[in-house]
VEXGUVO-352144 format. One line per 8 residues: number of its first residue (from 0); their letters; for each residue x, y, z of N, C-alpha, C, O, CB. Coordinates in steps of 0.1 Angstrom, whole numbers. Glycine has a CB too. Example, Ala and Ser with C-alpha at 12.3 -4.5 7.8 and 13.67 -1.06 7.14 Angstrom:
<atoms>
0	as	132:-57:78:123:-45:78:132:-33:78:142:-33:85:113:-45:90; 128:-22:71:137:-11:71:129:0:79:134:11:80:141:-6:57
</atoms>
This chain:
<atoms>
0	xxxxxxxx	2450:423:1139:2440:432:1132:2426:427:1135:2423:415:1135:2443:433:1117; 2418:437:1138:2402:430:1142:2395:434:1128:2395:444:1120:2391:437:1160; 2386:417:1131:2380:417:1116:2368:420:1121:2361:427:1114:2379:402:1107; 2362:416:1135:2342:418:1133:2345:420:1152:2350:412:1159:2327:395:1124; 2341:428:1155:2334:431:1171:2316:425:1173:2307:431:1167:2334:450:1173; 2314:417:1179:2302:417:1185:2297:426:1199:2298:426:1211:2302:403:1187; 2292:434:1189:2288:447:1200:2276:443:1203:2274:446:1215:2287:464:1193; 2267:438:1199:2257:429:1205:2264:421:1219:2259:423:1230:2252:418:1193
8	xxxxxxxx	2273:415:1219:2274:407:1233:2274:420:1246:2267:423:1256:2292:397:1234; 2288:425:1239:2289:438:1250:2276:447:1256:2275:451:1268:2297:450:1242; 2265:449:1243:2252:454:1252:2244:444:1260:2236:449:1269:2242:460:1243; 2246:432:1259:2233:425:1263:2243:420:1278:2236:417:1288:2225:410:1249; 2256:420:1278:2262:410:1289:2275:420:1295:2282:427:1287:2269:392:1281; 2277:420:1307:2287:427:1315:2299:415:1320:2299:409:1331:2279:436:1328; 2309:415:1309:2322:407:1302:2330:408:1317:2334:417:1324:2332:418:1286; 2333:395:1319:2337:390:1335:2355:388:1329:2364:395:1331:2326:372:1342
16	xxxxxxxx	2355:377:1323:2368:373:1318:2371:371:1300:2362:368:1292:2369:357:1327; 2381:372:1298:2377:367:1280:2391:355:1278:2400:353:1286:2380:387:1265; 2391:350:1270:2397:341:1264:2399:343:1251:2391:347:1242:2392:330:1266; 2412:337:1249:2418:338:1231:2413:324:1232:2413:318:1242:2439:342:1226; 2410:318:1222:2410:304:1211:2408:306:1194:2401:312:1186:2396:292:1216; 2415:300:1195:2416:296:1179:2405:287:1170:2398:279:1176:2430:288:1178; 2403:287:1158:2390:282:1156:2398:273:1142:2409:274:1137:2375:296:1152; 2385:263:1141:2390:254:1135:2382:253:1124:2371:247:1126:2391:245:1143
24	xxxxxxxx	2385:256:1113:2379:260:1097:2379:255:1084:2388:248:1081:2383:270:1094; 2374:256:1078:2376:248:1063:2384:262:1053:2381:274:1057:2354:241:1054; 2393:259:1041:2400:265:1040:2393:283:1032:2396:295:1036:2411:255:1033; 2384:279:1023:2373:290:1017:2366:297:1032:2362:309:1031:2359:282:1006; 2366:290:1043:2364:296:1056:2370:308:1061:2366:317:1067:2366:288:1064; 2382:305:1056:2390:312:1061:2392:324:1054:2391:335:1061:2399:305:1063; 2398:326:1038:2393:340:1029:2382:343:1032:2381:353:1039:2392:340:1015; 2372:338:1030:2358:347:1039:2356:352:1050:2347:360:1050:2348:341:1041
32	xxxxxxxx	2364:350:1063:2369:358:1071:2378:370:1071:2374:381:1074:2374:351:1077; 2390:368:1066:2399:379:1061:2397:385:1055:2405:395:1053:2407:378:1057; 2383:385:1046:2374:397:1036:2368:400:1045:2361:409:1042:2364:393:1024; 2366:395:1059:2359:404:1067:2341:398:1065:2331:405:1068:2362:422:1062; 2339:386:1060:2324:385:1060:2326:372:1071:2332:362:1067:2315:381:1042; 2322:372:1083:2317:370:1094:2309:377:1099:2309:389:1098:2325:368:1101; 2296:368:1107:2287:377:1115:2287:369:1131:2286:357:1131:2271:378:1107; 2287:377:1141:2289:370:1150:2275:374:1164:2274:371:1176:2303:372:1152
40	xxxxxxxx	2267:380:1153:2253:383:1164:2243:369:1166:2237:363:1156:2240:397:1157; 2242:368:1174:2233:355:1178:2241:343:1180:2235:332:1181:2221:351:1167; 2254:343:1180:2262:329:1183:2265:329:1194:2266:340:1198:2274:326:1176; 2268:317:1203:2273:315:1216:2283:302:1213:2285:294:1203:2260:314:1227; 2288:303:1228:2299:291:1228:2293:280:1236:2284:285:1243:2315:295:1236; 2293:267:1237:2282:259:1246:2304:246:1245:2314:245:1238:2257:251:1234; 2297:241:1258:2313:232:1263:2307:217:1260:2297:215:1267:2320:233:1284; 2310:208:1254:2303:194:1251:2315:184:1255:2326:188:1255:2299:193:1234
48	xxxxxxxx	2313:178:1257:2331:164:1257:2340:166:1256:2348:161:1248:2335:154:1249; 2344:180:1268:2359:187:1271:2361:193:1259:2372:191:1254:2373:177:1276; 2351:202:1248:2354:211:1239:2348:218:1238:2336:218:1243:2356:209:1230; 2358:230:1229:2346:240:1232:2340:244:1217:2348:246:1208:2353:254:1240; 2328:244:1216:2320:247:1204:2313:262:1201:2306:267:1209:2308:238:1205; 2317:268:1188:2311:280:1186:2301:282:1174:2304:285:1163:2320:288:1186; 2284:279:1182:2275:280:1177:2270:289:1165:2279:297:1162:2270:280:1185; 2261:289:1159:2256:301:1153:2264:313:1143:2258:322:1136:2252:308:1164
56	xxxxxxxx	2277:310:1143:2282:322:1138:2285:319:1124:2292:309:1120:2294:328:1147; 2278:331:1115:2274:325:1099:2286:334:1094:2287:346:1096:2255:330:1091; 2296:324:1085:2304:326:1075:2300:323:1063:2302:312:1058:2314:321:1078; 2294:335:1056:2287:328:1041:2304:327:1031:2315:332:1034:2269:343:1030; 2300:320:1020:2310:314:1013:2318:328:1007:2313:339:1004:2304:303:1002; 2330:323:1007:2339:336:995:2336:340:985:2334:351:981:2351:334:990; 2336:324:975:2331:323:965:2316:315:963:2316:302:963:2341:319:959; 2302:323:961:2293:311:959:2296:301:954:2295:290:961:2284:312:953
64	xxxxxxxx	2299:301:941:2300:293:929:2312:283:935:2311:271:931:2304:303:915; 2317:285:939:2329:270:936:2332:266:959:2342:262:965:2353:280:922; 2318:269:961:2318:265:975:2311:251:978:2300:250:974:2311:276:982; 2317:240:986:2304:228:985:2291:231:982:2287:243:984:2302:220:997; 2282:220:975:2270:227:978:2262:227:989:2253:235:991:2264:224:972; 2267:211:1001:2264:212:1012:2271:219:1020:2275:213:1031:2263:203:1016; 2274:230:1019:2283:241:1031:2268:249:1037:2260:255:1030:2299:257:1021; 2269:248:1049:2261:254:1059:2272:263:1067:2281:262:1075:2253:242:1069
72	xxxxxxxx	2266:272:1059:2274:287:1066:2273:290:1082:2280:298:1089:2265:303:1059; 2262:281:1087:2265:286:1102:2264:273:1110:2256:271:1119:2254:297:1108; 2271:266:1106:2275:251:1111:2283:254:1121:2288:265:1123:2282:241:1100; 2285:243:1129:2291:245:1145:2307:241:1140:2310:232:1132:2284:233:1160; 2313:250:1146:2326:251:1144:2336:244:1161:2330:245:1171:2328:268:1140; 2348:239:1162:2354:238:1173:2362:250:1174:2366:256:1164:2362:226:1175; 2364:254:1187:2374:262:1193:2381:254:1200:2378:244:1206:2370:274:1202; 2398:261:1199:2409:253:1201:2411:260:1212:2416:271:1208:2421:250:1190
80	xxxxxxxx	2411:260:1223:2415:264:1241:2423:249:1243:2421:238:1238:2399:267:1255; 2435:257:1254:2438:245:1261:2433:240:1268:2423:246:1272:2446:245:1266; 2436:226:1276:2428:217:1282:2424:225:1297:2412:223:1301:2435:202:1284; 2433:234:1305:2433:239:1315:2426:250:1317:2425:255:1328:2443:239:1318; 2419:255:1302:2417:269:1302:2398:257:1300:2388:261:1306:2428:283:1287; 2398:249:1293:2386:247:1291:2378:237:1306:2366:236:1307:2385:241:1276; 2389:231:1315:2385:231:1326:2378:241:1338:2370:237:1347:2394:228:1328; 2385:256:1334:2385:263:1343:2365:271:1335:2356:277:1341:2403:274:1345
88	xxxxxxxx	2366:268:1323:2356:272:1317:2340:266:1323:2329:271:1325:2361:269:1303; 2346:246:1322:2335:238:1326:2330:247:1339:2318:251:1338:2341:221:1329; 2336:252:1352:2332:247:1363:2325:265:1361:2314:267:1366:2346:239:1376; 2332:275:1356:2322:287:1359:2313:290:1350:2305:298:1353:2328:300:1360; 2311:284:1335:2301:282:1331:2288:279:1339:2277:285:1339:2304:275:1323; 2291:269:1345:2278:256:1358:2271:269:1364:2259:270:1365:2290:241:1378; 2280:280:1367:2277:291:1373:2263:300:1372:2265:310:1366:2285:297:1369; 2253:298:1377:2235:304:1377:2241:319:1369:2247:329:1375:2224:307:1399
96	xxxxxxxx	2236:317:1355:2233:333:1349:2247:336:1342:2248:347:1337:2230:347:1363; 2255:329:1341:2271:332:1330:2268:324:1320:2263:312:1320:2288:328:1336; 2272:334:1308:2273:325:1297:2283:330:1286:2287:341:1285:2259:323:1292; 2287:321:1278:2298:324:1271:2292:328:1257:2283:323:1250:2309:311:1272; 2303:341:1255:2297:345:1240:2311:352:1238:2319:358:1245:2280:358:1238; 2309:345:1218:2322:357:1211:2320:369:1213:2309:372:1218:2324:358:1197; 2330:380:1211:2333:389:1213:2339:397:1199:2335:407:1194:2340:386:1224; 2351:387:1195:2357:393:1179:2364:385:1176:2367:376:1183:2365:405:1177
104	xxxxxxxx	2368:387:1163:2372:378:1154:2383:387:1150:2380:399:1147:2361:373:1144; 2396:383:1148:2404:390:1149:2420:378:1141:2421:365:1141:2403:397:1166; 2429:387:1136:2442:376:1132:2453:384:1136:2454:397:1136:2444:371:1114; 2463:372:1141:2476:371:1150:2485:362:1142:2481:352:1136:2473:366:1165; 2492:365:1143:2504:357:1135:2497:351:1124:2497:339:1124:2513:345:1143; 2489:359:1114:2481:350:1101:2474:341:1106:2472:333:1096:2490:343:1092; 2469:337:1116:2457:323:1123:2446:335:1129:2447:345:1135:2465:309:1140; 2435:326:1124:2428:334:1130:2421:331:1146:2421:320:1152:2419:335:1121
112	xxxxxxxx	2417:343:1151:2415:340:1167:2403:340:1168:2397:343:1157:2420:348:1178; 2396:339:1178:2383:346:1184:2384:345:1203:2388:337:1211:2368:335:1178; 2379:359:1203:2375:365:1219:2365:357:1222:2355:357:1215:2370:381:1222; 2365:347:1236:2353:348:1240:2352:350:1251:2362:348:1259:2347:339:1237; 2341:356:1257:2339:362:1270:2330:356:1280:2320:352:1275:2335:375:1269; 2332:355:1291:2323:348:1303:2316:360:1304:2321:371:1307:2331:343:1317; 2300:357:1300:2294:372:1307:2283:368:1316:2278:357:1315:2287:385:1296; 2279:378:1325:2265:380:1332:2256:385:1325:2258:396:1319:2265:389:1343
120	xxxxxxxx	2247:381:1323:2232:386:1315:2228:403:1321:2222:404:1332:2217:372:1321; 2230:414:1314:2229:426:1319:2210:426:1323:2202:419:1316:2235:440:1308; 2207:433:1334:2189:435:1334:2188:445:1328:2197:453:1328:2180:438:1348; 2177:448:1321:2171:460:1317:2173:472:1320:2175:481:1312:2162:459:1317; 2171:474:1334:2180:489:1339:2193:493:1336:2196:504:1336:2182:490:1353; 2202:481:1334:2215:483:1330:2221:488:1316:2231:492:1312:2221:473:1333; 2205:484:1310:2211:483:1290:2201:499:1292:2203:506:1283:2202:463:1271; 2194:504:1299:2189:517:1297:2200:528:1300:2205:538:1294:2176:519:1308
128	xxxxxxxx	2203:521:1315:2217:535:1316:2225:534:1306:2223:545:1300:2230:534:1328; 2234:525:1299:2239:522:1291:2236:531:1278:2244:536:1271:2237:510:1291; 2221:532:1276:2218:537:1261:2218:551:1265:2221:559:1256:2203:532:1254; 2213:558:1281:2215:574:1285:2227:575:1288:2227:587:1291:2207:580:1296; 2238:571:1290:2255:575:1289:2257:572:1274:2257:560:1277:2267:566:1300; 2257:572:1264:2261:570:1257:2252:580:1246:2258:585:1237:2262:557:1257; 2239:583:1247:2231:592:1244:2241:607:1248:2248:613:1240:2215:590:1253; 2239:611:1264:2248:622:1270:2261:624:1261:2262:634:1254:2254:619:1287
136	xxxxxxxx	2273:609:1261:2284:619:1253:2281:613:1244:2286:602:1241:2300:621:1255; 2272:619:1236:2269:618:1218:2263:637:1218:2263:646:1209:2251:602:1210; 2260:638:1232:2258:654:1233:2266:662:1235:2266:673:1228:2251:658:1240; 2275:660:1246:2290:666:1251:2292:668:1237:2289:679:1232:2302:656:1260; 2298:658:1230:2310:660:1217:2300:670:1207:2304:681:1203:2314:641:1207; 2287:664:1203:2279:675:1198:2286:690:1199:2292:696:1191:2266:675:1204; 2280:693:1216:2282:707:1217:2299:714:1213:2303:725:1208:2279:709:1233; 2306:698:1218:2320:703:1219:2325:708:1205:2336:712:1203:2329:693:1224
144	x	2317:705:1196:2321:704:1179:2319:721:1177:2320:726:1166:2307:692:1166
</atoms>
């Protein structure tokens, strides 16, 4: 079941490859996900000492009240990829203009996952077409109504 789409990535980047990993959480982390309060606009994945880290992405608490008081809601989290998958990550990351960003947040056998996607940075001509196809069938269906 998907909990949060980052539709921000999808406009700003044209999604080459994606990857499942699993994320690694504190346990109130985790009901606060499955309530669906994750935000995943402005986070990226960055690769440090053969791991993979997912920046930025703010999980405020379930419960205020009985959450540490030092919990930083958008503290860097690990993603659990296998060693072969974060090899293949190191070398096209290095890649001029790809960069890795979530995608969604989503649960599978009760654990939770996250998409992340290798993308190309879209140019500006591309997020324009983008907004006039998407403008057009918001008109099609209009008329078709």
């Amino acid at each position: 079941m998907v909990i949060t789409t980052n539709r921000r990535a999808y406009f700003d980047y044209s999604i080459l490859e994606t990857y499942e990993a699993g994320v690694e959480l504190l346990g109130f982390e985790v009901k606060a996900i499955k309530s669906g309060r994750i935000n995943l606009a402005g986070s990226y994945v960055i690769i440090r000492d053969n791991q993979a880290w997912l920046l930025n992405a703010d999980i405020p608490p379930y419960q205020p009240l009985n959450t540490p008081s030092d919990y930083d809601s958008k503290r860097t989290r690990r993603l659990l990829l296998k060693s072969s998958e974060i090899k293949n990550l190191i070398g096209r990351a290095q890649e001029k203009g790809l960069t890795l960003v979530p995608l969604k947040v989503y649960t599978k056998n009760r654990r939770i996952k996250v998409e992340i996607g290798l993308g190309k940075s879209k140019k500006k001509v591309d997020k324009r077409e983008a907004i006039k196809k998407r403008d057009i069938e918001r008109e099609i269906r209009r008329m078709g109504m």
